[in-house]
C-alpha angles and dihedrals in degrees: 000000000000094000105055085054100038090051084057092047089056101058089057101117093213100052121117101178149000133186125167144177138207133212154162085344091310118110124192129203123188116183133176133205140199114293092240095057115104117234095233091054091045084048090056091047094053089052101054088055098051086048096047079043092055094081094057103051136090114290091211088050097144086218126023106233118278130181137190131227115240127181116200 
């Protein structure tokens, strides 16, 4: 499931960088975006791309994908 979201992550214009790791049927993205650009904005974006994602991953997925925001 990591590639259909990580191919819409990566066509967020503000994004600066993304890793992410998969395991034991757990995958974990972790993207960061320009300094200037406000959280609630970053968060819209994430969630576009998870939506515009939905239609590539699996139909029988337990949880549908979900993030937190976090402000260094």
């Amino acid at each position: 499931i990591t590639a259909p979201l990580e191919r819409q992550f990566g066509q967020m214009p503000s994004l600066k960088q993304m890793t992410s790791s998969s395991s034991g049927g757990s995958s974990v993205i972790t993207l960061q975006f320009s300094l200037d650009l406000s959280l609630d904005v970053a968060e819209q974006q994430v969630q576009a791309a998870i939506n515009a994602a939905a239609t590539f991953l699996p139909r029988d997925l337990p949880n549908p994908p979900v993030y937190s925001k976090v402000n260094p």
